[in-house]
C-alpha positions as CSV (number, residue, x, y, z in Angstrom):
1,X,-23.6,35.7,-20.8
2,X,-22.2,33.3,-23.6
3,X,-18.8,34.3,-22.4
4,X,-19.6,33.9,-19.1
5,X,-20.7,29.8,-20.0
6,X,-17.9,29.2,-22.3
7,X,-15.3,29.7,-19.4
8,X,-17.5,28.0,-17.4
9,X,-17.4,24.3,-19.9
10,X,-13.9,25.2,-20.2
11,X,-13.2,25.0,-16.6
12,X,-15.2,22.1,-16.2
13,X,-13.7,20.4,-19.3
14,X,-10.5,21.0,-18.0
15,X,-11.2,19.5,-14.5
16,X,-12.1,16.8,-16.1
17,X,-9.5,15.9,-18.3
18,X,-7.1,15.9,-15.5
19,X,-9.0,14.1,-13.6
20,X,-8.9,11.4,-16.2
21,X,-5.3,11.5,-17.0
22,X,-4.7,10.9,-12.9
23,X,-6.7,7.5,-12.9
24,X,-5.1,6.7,-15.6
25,X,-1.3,6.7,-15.0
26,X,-1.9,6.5,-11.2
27,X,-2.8,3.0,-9.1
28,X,-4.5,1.6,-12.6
29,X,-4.9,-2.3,-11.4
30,X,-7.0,-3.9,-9.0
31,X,-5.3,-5.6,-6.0
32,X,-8.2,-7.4,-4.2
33,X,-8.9,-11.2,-4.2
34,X,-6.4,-12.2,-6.3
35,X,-2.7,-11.8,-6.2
36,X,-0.8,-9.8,-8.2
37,X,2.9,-9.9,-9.0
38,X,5.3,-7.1,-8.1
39,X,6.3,-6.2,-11.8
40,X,2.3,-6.2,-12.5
41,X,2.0,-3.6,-9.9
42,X,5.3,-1.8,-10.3
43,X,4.5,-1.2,-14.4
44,X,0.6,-0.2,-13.7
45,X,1.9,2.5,-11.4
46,X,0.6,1.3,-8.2
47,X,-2.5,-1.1,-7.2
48,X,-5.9,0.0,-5.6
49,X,-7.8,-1.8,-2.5
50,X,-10.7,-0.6,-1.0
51,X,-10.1,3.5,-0.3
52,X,-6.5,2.4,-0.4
53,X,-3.3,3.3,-2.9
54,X,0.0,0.7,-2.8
55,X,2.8,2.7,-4.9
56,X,6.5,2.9,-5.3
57,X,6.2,-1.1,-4.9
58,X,9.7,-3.1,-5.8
59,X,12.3,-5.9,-4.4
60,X,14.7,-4.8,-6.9
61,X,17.1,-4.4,-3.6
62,X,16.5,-8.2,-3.1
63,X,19.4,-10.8,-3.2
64,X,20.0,-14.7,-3.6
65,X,22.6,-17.2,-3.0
66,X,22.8,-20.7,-4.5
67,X,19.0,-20.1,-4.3
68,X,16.2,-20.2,-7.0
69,X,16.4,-16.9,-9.1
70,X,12.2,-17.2,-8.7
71,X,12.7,-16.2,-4.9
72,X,13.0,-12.9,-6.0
73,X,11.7,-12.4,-8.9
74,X,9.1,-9.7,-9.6
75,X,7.0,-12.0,-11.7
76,X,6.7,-14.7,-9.1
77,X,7.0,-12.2,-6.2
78,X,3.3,-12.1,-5.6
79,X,0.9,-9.2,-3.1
80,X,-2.7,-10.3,-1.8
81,X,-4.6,-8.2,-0.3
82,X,-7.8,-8.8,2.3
83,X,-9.7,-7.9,4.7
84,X,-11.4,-4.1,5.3
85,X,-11.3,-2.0,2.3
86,X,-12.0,1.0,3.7
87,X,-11.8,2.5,7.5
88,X,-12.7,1.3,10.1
89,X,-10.9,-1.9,10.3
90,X,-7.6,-4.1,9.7
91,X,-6.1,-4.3,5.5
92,X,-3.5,-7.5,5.5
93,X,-1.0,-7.3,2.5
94,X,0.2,-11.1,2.7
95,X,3.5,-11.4,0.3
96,X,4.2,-15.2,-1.1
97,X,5.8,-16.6,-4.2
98,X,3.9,-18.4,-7.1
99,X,6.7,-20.8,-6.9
100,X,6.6,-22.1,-3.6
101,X,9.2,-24.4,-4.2
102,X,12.1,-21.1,-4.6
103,X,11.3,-20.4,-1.0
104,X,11.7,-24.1,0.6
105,X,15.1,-24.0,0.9
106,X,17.9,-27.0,1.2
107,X,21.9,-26.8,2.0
108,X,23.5,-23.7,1.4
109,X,20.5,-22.0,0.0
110,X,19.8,-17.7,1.2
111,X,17.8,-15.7,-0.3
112,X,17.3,-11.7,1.5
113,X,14.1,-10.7,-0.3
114,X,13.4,-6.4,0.7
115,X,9.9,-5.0,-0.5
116,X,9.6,-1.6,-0.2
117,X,5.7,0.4,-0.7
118,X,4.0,3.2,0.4
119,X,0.5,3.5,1.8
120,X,-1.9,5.8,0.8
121,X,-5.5,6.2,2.0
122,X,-8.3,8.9,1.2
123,X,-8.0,10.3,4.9
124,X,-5.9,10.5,7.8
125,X,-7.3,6.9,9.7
126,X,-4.3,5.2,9.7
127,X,-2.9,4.2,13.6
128,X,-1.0,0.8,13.8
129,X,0.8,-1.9,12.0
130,X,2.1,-5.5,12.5
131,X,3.5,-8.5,10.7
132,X,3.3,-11.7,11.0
133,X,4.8,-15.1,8.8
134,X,4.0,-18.4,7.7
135,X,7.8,-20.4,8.0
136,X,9.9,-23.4,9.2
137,X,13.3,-24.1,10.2
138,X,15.2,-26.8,11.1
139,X,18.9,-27.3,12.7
140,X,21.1,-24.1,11.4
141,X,18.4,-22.9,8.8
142,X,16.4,-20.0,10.0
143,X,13.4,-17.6,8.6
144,X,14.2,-13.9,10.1
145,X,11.6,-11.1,9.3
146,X,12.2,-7.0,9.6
147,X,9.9,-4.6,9.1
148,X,9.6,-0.8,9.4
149,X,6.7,1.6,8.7
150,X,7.0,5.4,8.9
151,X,10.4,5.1,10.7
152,X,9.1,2.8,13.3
153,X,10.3,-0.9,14.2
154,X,8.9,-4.1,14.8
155,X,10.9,-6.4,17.0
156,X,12.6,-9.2,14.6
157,X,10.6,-12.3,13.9
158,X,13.1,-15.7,14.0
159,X,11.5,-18.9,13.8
160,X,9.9,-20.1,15.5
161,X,8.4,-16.9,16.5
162,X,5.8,-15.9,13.6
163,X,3.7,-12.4,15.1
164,X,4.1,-9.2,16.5
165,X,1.2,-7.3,18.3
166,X,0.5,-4.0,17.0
167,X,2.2,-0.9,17.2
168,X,1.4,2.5,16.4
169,X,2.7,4.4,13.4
170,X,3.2,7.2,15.3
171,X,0.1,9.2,14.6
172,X,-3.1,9.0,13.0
173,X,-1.6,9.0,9.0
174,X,-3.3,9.1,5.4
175,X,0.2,8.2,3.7
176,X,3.3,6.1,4.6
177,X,6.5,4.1,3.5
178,X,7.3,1.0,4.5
179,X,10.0,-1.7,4.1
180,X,10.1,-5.5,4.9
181,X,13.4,-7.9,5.1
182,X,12.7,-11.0,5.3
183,X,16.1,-13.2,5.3
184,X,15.9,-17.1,4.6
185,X,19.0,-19.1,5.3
186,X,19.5,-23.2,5.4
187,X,22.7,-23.2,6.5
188,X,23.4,-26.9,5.4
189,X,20.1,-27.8,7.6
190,X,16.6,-26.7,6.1
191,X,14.4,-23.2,6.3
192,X,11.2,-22.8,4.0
193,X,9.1,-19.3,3.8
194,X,5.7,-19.9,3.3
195,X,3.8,-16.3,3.0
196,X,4.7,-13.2,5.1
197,X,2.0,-10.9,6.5
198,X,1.4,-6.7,7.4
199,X,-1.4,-5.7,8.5
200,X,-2.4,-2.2,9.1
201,X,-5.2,-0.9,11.6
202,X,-7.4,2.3,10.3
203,X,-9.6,4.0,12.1
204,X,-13.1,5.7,12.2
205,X,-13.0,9.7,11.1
206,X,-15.7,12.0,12.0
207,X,-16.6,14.4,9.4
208,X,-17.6,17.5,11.3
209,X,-19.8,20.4,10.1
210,X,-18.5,22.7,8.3
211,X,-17.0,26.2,10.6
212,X,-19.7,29.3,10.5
213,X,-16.7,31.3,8.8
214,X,-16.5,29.1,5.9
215,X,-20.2,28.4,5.4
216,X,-20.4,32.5,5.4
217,X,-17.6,32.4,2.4
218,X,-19.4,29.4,0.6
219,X,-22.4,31.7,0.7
220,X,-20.8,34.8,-0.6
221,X,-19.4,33.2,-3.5
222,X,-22.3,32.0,-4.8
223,X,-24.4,35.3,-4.6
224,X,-21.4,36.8,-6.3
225,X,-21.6,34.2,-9.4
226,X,-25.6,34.8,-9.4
227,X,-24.8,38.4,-9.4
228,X,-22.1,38.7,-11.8
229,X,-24.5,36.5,-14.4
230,X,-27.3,38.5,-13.9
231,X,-25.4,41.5,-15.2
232,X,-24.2,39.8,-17.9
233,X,-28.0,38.4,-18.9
234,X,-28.7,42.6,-18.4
C-alpha cells in the first residue's frame, strides 16, 4: 500500500511540475487592453488573450527607406487585442506604432513592415479571417495591405480601400500562421498608416457525451486501481 501511494504523489508531482514549467516559458504576458510591443511579446514567448495563444510573433523581415527606423521597430511596433476572448465570437489584433509620427510619411519615405504570428486556441472553433486599416494617401503616396492566414489570401487593400469581408480559413482550426505586408510609400506626395486590423471569427463547439466504449474503459480502469489497492491493503 505505501508503495502503491508513493508512485501515486510521484506521478502527480511530476504532472505538476511540467505543468508549471509550460506556463512558464510558454505565452507568459498578458495581451488584453493594453498594447504590447513586438519585442515584449517575442522575449515572453508568446502573449495570452482570452482562450487564445499569439506565438512565433516578429517583423524582423520588415524594411525602411529614408523612413523613421521607429516604423519598424520591435519596441514601438505595438499589438492590441479586443473584442471576444473566447469562442463564440470575433478577436481583432489591431497593429499600430507608439510613434505615430514614423508612419506619417513625407517625400521619398517607404517603409514594408511584415508581421508574422501564429494562432492558437484551446479547440478547433476557428472559421474565418479579415483585415481591415486605418490610412491616407495623397497624389503618388499609397498605403497597400497583404495578408495571408493558413495559406489563404485576402484581396490587397490600396487606399482608399480600407476592409475586406470575411473569408474562411479553410476549415474549422484550433491553430494557424499568419503573415501581414503592409507597404507604405510617399512617392514625393504623402501616405500615413494609422493602425492595421485582423480579425478572426470562432465559433461555438458542442461538447458531446462521451462514446459507450470509452465510458466502459473509464469504468474498467477504475475497478482495476480499487482492486489492485485492495490487495495491497490485504
Amino acid at each position: 500500500m505505501t508503495t502503491t501511494l508513493t508512485v501515486l504523489r510521484r506521478v502527480l508531482l511530476l504532472g505538476l511540475a511540467t505543468m508549471a514549467l509550460s506556463s512558464l516559458s510558454f505565452a507568459s504576458i498578458l495581451c488584453g487592453g493594453a498594447p504590447q510591443t513586438i519585442s515584449a511579446i517575442a522575449a515572453a514567448g508568446g502573449c495570452v488573450y482570452g482562450t487564445n495563444t499569439f506565438s512565433n510573433v516578429s517583423i524582423a523581415t520588415s524594411v525602411e527607406f529614408a523612413a523613421s527606423p521607429d516604423a519598424i521597430d520591435p519596441t514601438k511596433v505595438q499589438l492590441t487585442l479586443t473584442g471576444a476572448t473566447t469562442n463564440p465570437g470575433v478577436v481583432n489584433v489591431m497593429l499600430s506604432d507608439s510613434n505615430a509620427a514614423a508612419w506619417a510619411l513625407v517625400g521619398a519615405m517607404q517603409f514594408d513592415l511584415i508581421l508574422t504570428y501564429t494562432v492558437t486556441g484551446s479547440a478547433p472553433y476557428f472559421t474565418q479571417f479579415a483585415n481591415s486599416f486605418n490610412g491616407t494617401s495623397t497624389g503618388s503616396g499609397e498605403v497597400s495591405y497583404d495578408k495571408m492566414a493558413n495559406g489563404r489570401i485576402l484581396p490587397t487593400l490600396v487606399t482608399p480601400s480600407s476592409s475586406n469581408a470575411p473569408m474562411s480559413l479553410g476549415g474549422t482550426l484550433q491553430t494557424f500562421g499568419v503573415t501581414d505586408n503592409i507597404i507604405v510609400h510617399a512617392s514625393g506626395s504623402t501616405a500615413t498608416l494609422t493602425n492595421a486590423t485582423n480579425s478572426f471569427t470562432m465559433i461555438p463547439i458542442i461538447i458531446g457525451t462521451p462514446e459507450p466504449m470509452t465510458s466502459m474503459l473509464l469504468g474498467s480502469g477504475l475497478l482495476a486501481l480499487g482492486f489492485m489497492l485492495r490487495c495491497k491493503r490485504s
